[in-house]
MARVEX-886018 format. One record per atom (N, C-alpha, C, O): residue number from 1; atom name; x, y, z. Coordinates in nm, 4 decimals, m for minus. Atoms other than C-alpha are relative to their C-alpha. Example, Ala and Ser with C-alpha at 12.3 -4.5 7.8 and 13.67 -1.06 7.14 Angstrom:
// MARVEX-886018
{1; N; {0.0890; m0.1190; 0.0000}}
{1; CA; {1.2300; m0.4500; 0.7800}}
{1; C; {0.0900; 0.1200; 0.0000}}
{1; O; {0.1936; 0.1181; 0.0665}}
{2; N; {m0.0820; m0.1190; m0.0060}}
{2; CA; {1.3670; m0.1060; 0.7140}}
{2; C; {m0.0770; 0.1090; 0.0730}}
{2; O; {m0.0261; 0.2198; 0.0899}}
This chain:
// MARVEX-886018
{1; N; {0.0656; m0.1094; 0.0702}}
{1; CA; {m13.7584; m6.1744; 13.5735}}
{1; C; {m0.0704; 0.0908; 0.0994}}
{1; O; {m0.1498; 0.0413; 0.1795}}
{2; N; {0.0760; m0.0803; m0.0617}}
{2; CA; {m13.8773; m5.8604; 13.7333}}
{2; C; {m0.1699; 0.0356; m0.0438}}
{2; O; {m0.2136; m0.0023; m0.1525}}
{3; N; {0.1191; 0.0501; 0.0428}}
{3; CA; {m14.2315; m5.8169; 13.7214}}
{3; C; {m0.0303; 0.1496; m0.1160}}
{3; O; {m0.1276; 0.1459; m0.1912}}
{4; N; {0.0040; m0.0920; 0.0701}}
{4; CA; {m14.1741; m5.4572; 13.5358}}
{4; C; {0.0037; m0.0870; m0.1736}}
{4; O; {m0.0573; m0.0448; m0.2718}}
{5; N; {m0.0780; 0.0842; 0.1513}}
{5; CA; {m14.0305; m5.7173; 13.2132}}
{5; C; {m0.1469; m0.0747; 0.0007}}
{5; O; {m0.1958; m0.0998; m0.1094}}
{6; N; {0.0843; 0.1039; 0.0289}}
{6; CA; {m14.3288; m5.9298; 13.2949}}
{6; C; {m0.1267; 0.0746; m0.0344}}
{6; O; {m0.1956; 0.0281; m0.1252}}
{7; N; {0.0932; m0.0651; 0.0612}}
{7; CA; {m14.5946; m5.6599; 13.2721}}
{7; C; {0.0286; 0.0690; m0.1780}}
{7; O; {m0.0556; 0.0708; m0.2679}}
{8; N; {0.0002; m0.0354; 0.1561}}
{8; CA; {m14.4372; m5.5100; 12.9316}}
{8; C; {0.0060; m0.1132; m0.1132}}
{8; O; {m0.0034; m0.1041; m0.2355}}
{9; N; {m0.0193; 0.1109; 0.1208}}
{9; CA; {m14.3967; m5.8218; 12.7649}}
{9; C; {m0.1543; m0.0557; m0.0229}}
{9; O; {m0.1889; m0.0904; m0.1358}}
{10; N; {0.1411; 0.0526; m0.0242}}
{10; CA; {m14.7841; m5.9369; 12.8796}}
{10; C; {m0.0909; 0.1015; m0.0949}}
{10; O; {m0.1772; 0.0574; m0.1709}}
{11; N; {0.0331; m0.0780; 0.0625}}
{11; CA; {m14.8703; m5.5778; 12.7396}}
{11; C; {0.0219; 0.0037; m0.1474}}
{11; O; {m0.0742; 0.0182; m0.2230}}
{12; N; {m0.0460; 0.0162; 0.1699}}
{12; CA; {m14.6869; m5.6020; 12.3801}}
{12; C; {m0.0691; m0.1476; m0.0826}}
{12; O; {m0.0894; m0.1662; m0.2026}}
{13; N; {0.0527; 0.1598; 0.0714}}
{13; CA; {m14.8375; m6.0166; 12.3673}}
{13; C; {m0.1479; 0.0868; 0.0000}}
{13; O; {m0.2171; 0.0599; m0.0982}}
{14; N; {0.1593; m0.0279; m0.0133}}
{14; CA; {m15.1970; m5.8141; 12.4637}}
{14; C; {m0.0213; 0.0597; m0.1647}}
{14; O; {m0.0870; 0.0062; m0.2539}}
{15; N; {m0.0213; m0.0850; 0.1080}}
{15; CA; {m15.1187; m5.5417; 12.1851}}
{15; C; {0.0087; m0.0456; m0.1344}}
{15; O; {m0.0738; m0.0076; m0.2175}}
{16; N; {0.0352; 0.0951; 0.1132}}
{16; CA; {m15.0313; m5.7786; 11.9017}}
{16; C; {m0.0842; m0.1017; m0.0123}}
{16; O; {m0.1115; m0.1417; m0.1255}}
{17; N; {0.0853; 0.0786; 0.0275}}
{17; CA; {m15.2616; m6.0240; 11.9841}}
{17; C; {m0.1501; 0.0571; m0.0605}}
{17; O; {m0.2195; 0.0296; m0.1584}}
{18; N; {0.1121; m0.0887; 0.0911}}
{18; CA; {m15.5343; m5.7730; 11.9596}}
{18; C; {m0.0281; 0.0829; m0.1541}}
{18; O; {m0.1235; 0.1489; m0.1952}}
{19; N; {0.0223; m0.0794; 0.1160}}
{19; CA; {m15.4374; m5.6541; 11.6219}}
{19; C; {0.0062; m0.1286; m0.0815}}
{19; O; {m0.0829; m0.1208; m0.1662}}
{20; N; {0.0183; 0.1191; 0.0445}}
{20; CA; {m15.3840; m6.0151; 11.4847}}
{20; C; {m0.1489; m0.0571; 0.0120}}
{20; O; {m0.1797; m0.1493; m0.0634}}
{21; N; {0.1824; 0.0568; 0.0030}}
{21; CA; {m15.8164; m6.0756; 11.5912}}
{21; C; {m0.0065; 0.1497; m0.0952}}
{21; O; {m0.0563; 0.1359; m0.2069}}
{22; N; {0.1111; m0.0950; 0.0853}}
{22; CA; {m15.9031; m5.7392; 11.4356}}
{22; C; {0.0241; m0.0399; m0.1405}}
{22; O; {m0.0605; m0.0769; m0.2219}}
{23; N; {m0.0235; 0.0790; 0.1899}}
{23; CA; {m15.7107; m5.8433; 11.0862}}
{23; C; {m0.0784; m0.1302; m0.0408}}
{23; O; {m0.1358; m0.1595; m0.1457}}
{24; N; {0.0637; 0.1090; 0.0482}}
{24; CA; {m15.8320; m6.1658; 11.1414}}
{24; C; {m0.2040; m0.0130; m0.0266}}
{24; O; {m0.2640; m0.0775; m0.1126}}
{25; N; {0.1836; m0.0549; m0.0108}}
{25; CA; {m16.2586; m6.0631; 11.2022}}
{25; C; {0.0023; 0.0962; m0.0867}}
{25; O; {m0.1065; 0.1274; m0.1352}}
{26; N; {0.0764; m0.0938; 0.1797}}
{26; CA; {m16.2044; m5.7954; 10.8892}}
{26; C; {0.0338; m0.1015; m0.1087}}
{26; O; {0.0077; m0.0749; m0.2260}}
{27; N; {0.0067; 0.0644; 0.1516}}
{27; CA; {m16.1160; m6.0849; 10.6660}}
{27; C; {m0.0317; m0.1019; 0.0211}}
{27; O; {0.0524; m0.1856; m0.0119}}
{28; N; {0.1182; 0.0930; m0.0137}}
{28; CA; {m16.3564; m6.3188; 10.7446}}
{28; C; {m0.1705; 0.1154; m0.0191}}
{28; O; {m0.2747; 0.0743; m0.0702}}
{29; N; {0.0740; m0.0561; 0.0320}}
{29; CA; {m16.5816; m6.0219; 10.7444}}
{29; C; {m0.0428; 0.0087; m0.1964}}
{29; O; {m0.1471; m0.0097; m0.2593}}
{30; N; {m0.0094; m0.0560; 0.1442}}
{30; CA; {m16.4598; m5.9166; 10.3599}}
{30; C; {m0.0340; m0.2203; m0.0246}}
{30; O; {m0.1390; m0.2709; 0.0150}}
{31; N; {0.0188; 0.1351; 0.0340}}
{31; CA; {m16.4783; m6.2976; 10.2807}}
{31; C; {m0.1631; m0.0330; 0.0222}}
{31; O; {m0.2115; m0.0996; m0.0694}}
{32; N; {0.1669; 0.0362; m0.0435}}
{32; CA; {m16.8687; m6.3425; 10.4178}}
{32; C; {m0.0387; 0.1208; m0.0843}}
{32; O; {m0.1580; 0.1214; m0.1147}}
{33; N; {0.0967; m0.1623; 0.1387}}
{33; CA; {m16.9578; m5.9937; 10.1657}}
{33; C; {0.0280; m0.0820; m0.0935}}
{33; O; {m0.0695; m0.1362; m0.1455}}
{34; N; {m0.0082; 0.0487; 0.0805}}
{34; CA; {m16.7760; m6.1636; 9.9362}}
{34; C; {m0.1156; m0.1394; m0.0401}}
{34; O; {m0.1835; m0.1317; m0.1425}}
{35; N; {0.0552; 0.0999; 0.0555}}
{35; CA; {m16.9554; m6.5030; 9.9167}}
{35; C; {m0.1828; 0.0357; 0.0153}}
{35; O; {m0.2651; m0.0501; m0.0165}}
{36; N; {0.1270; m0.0229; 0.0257}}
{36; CA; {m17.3054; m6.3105; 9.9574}}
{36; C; {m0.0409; 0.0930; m0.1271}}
{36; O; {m0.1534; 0.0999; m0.1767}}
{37; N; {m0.0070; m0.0703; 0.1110}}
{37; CA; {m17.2323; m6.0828; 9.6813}}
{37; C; {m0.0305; m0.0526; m0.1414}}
{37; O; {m0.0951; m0.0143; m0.2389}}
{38; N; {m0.0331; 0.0888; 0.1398}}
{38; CA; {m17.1325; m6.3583; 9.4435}}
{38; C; {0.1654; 0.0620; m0.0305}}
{38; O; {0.2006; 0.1792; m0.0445}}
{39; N; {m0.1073; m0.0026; 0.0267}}
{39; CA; {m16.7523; m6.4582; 9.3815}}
{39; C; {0.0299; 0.0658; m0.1218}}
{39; O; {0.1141; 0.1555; m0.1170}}
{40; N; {m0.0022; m0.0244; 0.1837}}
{40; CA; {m16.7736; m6.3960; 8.9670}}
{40; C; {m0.0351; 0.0812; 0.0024}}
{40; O; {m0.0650; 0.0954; m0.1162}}
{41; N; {0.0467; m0.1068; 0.0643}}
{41; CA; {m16.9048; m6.0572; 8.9877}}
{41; C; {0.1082; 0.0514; m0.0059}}
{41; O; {0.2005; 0.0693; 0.0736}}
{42; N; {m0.0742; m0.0933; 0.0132}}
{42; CA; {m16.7597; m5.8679; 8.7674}}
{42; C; {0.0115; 0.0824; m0.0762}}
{42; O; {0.0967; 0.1170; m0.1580}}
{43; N; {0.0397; m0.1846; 0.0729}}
{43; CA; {m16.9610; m5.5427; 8.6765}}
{43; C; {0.0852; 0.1021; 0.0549}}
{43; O; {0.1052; 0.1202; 0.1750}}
{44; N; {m0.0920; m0.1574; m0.0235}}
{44; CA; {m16.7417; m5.2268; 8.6725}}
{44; C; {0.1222; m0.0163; m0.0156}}
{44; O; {0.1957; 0.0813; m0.0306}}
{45; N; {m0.1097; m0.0160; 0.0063}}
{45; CA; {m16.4507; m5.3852; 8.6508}}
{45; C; {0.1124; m0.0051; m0.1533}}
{45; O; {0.0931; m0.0699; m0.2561}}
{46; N; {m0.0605; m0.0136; 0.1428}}
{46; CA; {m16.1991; m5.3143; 8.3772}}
{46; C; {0.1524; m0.1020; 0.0203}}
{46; O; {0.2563; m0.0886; 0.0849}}
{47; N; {m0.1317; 0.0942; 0.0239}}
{47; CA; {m15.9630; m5.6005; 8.2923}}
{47; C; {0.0950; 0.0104; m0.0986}}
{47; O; {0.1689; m0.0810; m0.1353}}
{48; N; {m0.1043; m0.0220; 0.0778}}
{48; CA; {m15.7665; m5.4487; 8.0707}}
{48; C; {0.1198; 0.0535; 0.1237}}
{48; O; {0.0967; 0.1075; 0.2319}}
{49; N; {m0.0878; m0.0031; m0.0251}}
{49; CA; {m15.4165; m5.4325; 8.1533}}
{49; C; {0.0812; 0.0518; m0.0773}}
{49; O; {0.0176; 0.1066; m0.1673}}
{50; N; {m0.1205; m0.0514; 0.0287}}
{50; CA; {m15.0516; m5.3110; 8.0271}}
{50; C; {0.0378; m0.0964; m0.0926}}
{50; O; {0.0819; m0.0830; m0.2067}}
{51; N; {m0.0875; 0.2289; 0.0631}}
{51; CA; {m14.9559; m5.7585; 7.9529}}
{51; C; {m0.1271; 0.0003; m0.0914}}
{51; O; {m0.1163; m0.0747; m0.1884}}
{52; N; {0.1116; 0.0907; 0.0767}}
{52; CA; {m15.3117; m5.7809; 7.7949}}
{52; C; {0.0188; 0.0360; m0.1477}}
{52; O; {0.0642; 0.1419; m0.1909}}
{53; N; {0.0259; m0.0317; 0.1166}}
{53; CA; {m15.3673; m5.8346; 7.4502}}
{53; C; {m0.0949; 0.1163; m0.0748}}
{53; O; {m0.1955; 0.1719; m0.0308}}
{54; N; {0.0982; m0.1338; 0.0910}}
{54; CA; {m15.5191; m5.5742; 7.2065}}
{54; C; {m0.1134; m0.1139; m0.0003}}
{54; O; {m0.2122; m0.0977; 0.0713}}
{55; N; {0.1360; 0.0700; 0.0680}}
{55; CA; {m15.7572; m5.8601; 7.0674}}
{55; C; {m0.0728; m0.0452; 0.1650}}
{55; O; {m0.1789; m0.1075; 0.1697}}
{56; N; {0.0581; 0.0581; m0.1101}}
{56; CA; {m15.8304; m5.9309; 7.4398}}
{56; C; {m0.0614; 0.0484; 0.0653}}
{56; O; {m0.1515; m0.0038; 0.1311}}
{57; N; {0.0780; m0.0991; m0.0399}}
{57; CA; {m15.9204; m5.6087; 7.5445}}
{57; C; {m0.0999; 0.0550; m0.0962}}
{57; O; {m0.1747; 0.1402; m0.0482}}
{58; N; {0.1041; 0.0067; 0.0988}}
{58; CA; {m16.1449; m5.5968; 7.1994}}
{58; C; {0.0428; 0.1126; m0.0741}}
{58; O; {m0.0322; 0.1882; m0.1359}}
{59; N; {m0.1060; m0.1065; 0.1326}}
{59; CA; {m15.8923; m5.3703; 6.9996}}
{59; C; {0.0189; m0.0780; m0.1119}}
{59; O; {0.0466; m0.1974; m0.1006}}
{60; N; {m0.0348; 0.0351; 0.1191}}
{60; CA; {m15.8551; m5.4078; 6.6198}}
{60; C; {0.1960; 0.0023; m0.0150}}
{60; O; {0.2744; 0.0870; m0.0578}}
{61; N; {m0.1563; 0.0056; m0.0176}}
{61; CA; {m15.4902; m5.5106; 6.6653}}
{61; C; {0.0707; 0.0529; m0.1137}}
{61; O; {0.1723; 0.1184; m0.0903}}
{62; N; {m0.0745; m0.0858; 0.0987}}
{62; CA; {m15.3962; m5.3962; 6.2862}}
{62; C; {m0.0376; 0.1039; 0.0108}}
{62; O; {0.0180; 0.1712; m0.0760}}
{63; N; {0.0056; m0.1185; 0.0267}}
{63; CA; {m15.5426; m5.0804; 6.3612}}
{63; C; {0.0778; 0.0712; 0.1214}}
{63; O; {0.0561; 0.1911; 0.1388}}
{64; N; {m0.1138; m0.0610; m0.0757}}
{64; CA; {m15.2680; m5.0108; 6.6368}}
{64; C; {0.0640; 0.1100; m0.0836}}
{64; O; {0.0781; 0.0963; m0.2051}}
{65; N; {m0.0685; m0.0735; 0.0559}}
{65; CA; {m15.0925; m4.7065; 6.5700}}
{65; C; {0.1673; 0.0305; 0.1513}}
{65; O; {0.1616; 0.0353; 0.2742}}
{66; N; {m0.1532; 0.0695; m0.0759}}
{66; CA; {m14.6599; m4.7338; 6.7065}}
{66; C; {0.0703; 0.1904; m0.0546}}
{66; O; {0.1142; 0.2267; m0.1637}}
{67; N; {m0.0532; m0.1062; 0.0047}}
{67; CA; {m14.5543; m4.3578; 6.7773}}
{67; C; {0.1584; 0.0140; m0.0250}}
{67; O; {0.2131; 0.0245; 0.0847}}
{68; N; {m0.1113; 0.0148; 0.0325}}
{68; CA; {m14.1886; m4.3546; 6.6108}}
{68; C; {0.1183; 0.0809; 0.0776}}
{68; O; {0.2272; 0.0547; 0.1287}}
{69; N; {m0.0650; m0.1371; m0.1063}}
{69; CA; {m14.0720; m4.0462; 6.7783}}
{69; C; {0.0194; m0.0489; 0.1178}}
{69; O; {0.1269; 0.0001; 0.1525}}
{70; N; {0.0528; 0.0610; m0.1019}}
{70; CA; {m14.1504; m4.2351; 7.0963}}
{70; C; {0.0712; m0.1091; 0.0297}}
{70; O; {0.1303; m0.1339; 0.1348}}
{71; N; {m0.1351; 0.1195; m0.0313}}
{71; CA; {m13.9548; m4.5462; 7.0321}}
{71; C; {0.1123; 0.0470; m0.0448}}
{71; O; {0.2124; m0.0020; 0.0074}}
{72; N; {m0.1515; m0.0272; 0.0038}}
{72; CA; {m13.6705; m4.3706; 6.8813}}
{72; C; {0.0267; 0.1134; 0.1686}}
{72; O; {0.1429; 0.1498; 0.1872}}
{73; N; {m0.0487; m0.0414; m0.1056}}
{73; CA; {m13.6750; m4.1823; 7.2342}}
{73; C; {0.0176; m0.1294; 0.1000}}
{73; O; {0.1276; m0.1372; 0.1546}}
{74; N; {m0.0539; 0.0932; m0.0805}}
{74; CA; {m13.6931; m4.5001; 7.4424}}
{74; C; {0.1302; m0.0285; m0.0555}}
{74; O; {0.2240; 0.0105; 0.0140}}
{75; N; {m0.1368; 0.0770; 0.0198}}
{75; CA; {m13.3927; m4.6735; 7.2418}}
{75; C; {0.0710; 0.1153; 0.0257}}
{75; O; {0.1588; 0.0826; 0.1055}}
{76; N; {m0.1205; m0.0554; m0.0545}}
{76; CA; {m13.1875; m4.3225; 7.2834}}
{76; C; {0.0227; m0.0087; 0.1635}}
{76; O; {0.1331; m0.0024; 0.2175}}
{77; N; {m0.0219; m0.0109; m0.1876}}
{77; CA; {m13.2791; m4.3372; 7.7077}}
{77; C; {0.1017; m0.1321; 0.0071}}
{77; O; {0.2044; m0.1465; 0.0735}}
{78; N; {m0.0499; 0.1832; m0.0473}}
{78; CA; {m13.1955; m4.7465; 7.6664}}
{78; C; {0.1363; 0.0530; m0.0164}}
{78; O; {0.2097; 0.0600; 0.0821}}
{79; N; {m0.1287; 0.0059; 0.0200}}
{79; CA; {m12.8829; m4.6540; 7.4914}}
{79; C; {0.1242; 0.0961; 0.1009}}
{79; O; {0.2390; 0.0657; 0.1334}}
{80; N; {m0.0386; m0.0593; m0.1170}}
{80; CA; {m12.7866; m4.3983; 7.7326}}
{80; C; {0.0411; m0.0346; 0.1399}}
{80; O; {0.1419; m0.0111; 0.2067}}
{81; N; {0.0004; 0.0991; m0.1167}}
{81; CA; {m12.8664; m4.6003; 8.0123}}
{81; C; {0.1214; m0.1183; m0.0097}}
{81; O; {0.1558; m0.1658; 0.0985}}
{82; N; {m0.0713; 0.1179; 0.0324}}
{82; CA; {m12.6176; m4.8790; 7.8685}}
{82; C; {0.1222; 0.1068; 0.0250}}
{82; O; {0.1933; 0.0866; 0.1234}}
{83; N; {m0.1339; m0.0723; m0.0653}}
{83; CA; {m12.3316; m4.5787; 7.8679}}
{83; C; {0.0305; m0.0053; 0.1106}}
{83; O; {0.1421; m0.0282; 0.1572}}
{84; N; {m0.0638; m0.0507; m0.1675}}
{84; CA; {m12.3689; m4.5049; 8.2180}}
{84; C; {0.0104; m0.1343; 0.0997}}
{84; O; {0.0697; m0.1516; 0.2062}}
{85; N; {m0.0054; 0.1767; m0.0504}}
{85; CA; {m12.4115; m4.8765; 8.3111}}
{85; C; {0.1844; m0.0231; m0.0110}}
{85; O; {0.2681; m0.0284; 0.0790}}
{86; N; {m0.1485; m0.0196; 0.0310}}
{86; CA; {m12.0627; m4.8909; 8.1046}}
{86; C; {0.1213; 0.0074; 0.0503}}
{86; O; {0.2086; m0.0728; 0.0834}}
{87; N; {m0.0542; m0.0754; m0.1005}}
{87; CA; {m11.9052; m4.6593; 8.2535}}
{87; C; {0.0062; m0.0724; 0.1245}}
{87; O; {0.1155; m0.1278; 0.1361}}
{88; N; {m0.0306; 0.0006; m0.1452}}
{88; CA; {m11.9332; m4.7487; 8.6043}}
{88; C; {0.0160; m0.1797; 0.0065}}
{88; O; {0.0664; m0.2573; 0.0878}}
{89; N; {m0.1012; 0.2123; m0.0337}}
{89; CA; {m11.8649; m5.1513; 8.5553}}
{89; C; {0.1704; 0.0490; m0.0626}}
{89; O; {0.2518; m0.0249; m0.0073}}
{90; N; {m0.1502; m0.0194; 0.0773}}
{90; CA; {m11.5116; m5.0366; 8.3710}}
{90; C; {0.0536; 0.0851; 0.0674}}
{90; O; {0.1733; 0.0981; 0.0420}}
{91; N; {m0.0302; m0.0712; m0.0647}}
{91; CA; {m11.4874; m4.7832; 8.6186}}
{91; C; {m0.0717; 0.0287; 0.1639}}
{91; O; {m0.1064; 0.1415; 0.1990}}
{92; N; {0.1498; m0.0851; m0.0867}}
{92; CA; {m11.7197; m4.7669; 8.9394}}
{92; C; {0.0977; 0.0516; 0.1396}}
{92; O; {0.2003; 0.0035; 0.1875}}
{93; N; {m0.0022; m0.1193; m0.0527}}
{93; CA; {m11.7120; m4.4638; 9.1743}}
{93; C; {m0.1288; 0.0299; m0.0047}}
{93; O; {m0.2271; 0.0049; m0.0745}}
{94; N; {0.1402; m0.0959; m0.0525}}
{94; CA; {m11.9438; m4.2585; 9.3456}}
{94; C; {m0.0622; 0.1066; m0.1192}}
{94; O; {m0.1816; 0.1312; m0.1367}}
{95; N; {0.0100; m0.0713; 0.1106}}
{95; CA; {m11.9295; m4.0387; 9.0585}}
{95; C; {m0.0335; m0.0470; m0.0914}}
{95; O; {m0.1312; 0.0072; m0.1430}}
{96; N; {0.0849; 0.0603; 0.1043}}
{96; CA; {m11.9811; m4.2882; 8.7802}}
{96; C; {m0.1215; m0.0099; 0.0443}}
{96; O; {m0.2115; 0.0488; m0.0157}}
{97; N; {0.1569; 0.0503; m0.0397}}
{97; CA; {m12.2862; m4.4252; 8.9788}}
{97; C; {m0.0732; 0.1084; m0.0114}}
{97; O; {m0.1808; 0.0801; m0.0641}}
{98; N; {0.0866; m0.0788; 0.0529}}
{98; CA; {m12.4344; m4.1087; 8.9444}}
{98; C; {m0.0076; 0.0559; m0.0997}}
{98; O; {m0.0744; 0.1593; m0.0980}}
{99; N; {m0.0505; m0.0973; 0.0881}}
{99; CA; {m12.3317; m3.9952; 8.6349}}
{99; C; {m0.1112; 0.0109; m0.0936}}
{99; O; {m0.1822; m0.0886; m0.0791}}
{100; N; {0.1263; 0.0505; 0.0463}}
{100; CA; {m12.6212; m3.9463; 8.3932}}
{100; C; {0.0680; 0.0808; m0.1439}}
{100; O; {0.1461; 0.1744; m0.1265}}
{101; N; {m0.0198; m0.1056; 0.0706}}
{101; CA; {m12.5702; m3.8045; 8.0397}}
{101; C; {m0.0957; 0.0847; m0.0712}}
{101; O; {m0.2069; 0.0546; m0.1146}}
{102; N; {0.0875; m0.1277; 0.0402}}
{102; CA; {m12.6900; m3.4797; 7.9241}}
{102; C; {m0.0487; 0.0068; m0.1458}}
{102; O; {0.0014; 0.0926; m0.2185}}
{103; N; {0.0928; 0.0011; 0.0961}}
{103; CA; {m12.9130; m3.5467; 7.6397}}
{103; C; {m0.0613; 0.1145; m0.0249}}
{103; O; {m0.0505; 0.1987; 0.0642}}
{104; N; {0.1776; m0.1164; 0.0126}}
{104; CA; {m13.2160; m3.2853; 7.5040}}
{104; C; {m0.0876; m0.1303; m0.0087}}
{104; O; {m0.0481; m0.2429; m0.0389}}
{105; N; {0.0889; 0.0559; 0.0112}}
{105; CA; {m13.5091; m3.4355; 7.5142}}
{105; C; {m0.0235; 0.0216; m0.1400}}
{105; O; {0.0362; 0.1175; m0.1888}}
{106; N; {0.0686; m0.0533; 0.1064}}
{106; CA; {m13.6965; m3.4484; 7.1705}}
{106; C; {m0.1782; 0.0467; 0.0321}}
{106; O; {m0.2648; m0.0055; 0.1023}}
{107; N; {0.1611; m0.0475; m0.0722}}
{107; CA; {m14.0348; m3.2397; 7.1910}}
{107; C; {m0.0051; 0.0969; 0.0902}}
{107; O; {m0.1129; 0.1531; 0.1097}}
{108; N; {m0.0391; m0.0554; m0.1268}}
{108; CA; {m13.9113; m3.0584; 7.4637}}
{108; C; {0.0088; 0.1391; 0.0032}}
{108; O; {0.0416; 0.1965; 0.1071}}
């Protein structure tokens, strides 16, 4: 080994080693806030989700209201989506794979 190979390789072990301590001293840092803070806090935060339940996020679940217009546009995209799927297994090409069909939107 020339010593040119031996200085860049010494340089790239310096380079990642030094970024492997800084990751490692900010999360021991965030970890030491954390356990002076208190693990369980959890003012401000909003646990509602997309998966969560209505009754979980403290919604009157029969008083949901289910926009019709809205799901009859998803099932026409789904069904759309299933054409062009279709299509390009019974046929695939560069052209099926992109092929999209020309719908209107409703609302639009």
């Amino acid at each position: 080994m020339s010593i040119e190979s031996i200085i860049i390789t010494l340089s790239v072990m310096f380079f990642f080693g030094g970024i492997v301590l800084i990751l490692g001293l900010g999360v021991m840092n965030i970890e030491e806030e954390r356990s002076r803070n208190g693990a369980n806090q959890t003012e401000g935060w909003d646990s509602r989700s997309f998966f969560s339940s209505s009754a979980a996020m403290g919604l009157d679940p029969s008083g949901e209201v289910v926009d019709d217009s809205l799901v009859l546009e998803v099932e026409r995209f789904l069904r759309d989506e299933v054409a062009v799927a279709d299509r390009f297994v019974s046929e695939p090409s560069v052209e099926n794979l992109y092929w999209r069909v020309t719908s209107t939107v409703s609302g639009a």
